[in-house]
N, C-alpha and C positions, 0 to 999 in steps of 0.2 A: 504493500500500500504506500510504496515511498511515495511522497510530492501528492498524495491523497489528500484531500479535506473534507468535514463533515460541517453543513451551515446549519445542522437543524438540531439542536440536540436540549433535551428536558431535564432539571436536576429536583432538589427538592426541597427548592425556592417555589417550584410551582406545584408538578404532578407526579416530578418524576422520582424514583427511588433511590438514587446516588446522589452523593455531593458533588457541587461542580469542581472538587478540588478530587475526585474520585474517578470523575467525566476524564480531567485532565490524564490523571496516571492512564488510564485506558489506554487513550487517544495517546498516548506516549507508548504503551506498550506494542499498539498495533502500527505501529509508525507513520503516523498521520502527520502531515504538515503543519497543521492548521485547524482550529475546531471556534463555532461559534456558539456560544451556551443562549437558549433563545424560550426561555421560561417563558412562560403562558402571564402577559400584562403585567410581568413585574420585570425589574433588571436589580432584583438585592440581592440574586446571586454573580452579579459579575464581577465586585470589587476578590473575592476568592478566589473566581476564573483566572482572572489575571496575574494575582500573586503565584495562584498553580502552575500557572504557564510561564510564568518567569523561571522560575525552580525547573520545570519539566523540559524546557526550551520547547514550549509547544506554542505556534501565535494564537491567542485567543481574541478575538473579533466582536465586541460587543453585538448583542441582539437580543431580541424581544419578540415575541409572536402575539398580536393583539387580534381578539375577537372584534368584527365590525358587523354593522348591517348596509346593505345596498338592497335599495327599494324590497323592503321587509324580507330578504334572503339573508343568511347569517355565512360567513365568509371571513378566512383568517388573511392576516394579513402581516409578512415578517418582517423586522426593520434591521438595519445593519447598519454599525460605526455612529450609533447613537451616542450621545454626551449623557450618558448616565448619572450626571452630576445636573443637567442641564431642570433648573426651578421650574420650564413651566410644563416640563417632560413628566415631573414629578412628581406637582398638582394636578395634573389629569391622571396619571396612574393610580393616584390618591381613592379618585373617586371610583376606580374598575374596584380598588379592595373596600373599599364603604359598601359598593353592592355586593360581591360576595359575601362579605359579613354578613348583609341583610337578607341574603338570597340562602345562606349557610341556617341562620334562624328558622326560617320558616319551612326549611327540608326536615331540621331537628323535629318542629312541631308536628307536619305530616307524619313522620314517622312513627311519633308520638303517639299520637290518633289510632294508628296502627297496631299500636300495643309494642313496637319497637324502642326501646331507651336509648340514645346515643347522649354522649357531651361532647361540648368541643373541646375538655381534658384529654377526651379519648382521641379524637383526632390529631390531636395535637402530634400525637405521640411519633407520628411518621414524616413530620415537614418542618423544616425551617424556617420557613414562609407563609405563607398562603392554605387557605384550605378549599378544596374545591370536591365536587364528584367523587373523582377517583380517592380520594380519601373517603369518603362514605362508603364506597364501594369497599374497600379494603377491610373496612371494619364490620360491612355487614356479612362478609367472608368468616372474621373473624368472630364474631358471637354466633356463627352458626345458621343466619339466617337463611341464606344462597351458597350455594355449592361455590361458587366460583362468583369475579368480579364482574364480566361480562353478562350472568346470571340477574346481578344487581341492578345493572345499568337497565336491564329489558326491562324488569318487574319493578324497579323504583325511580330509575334516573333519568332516565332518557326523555327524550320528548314524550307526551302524555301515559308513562308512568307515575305510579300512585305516589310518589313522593318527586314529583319533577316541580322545577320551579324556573320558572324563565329570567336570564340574566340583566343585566345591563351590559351594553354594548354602545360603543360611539359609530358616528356612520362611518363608511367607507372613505370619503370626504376630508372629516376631522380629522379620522385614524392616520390617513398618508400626511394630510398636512402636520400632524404634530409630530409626524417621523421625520420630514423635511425639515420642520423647526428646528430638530435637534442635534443637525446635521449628518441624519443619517439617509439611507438610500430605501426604498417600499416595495415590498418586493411579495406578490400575489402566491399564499403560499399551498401547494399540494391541487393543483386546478381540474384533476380529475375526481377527486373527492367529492367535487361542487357539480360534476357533469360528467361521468363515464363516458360519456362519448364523444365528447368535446364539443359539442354543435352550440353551447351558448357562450362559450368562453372566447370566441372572437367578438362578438357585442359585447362581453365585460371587460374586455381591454378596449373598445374603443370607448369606453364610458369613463372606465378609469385612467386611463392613459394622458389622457388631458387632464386630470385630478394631481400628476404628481406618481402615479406608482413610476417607478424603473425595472422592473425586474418581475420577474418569472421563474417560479419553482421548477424545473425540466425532469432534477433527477429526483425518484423517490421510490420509496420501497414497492407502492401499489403500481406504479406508474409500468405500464408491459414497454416493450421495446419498440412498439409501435408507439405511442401514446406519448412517448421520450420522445423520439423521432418528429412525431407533428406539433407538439409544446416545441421543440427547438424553433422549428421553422416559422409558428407564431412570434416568438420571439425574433425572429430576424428580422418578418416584416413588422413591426413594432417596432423597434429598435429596441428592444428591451434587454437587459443586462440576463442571463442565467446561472443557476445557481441549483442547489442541493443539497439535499441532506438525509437522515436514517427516519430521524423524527423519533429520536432514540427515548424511552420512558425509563430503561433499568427491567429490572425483574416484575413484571405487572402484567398477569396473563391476560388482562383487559385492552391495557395500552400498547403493548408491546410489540414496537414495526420491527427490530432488529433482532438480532438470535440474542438471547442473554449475557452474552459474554463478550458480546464485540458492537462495534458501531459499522453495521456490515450496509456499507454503500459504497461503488466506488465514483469518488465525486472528483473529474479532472483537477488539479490547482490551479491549470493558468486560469481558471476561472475568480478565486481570491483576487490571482492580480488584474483581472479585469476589474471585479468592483472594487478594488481599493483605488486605480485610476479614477474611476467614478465619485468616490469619496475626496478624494482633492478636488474635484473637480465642482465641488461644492460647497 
């Protein structure tokens, strides 16, 4: 995997089951170039990415993956070479963890209802960070309630499951413009996810494209060799930057895009140094 990079990777600042200082060793061990830590609306795991990556000689890349909406569809959206110091980066992010808090309460109480106890004690127990889903999921695993995490999600969490609770989300819009605020690059993420067959993802780049995104998810674990193939060629005629990653969770039979042990994608590097030209260049 020399000169490999991985841009999509989860720690447990947000969902995912490793520390981004854990993410690092990895990514050291499999000889990866370059790794971007891009936790779900938060960046409080990047100041440790980076320390670990000094230590590790690994480049770590700041990022972030923010949930958006465009015209009421929900759509992630990843940002890179953000100023994770930057104050008004920081009061918007503010508000994604205000909602979850309040979105995190009122799963508690369905549950409740349910005759299921949770606390956010117990949650606590798995994250650094943030608490979201897949931490419910984990714990409904663990008092016995579902077999499995993915079990959870069907029967409680998901879209109109008996304990679902719908988020807060900035639009599509705000989301790129506050990544551009803070000097980073917007970058459309996993675009098959949003449309297996790709037939609406050329009108969502032409909507979003004028908005500020640059970039485009190409490589990714669901993505077939076909689907890699024509996400590139969007991307060309776009002018759009590409990019990739595992969309790595850690050990979570729910989450989990990569084999357990690795950050298993192979993501070109001249592609880093494509976007980091783009990041000067901003």
């Amino acid at each position: 995997m020399q000169n490999n990079i991985d841009l999509h990777i989860h720690s447990t600042f947000s969902d995912g089951t490793l520390t981004p200082s854990s993410l690092v060793a990895m990514a050291r061990r499999q000889g990866l170039a370059a790794i971007s830590l891009t936790d779900h609306d938060t960046m409080a795991g990047i100041p440790e990415a980076i320390a670990a990556g000094r230590s590790e000689t690994i480049e770590v890349i700041p990022g972030i993956e923010l949930s958006a909406l465009h015209k009421k569809a929900s759509l992630h959206i990843l940002g890179y070479g953000l100023d994770h110091r930057n104050a008004e980066l920081i009061a918007k992010l503010n508000r994604y963890q205000e909602a979850r808090r309040e979105r995190n309460e009122k799963i508690i109480e369905k549950l409740a209802r349910l005759g299921i106890r949770i606390s956010l004690d117990d949650l606590r127990q798995s994250t650094n960070g943030q608490i979201g889903r897949p931490h419910f999921a984990r714990e409904l695993v663990r008092l016995g309630v579902v077999r499995s995490e993915e079990a959870a999600f069907i029967r409680f969490l998901r879209t109109g499951g008996k304990a679902f609770v719908e988020t807060f989300r900035y639009s599509a819009e705000t989301t790129i413009a506050m990544i551009n605020a803070a000097g980073g690059i917007a970058v459309l993420a996993h675009p098959a996810t949003l449309n297996s067959s790709l037939s609406t993802i050329p009108t969502l780049l032409k909507e979003l494209v004028p908005l500020g995104l640059k970039g485009i998810e190409v490589y990714y674990p669901r993505h077939t060799p076909k689907v890699t193939h024509r996400l590139a060629k969007l991307a060309e005629n776009f002018g759009l930057l590409i990019t990739g990653g595992s969309d790595f969770h850690g050990r979570s039979p729910h989450l989990l895009t990569a084999t357990p042990d690795e950050l298993a994608m192979t993501v070109p590097g001249h592609l880093l140094t494509m976007l980091k030209k783009s990041l000067e260049r901003n």
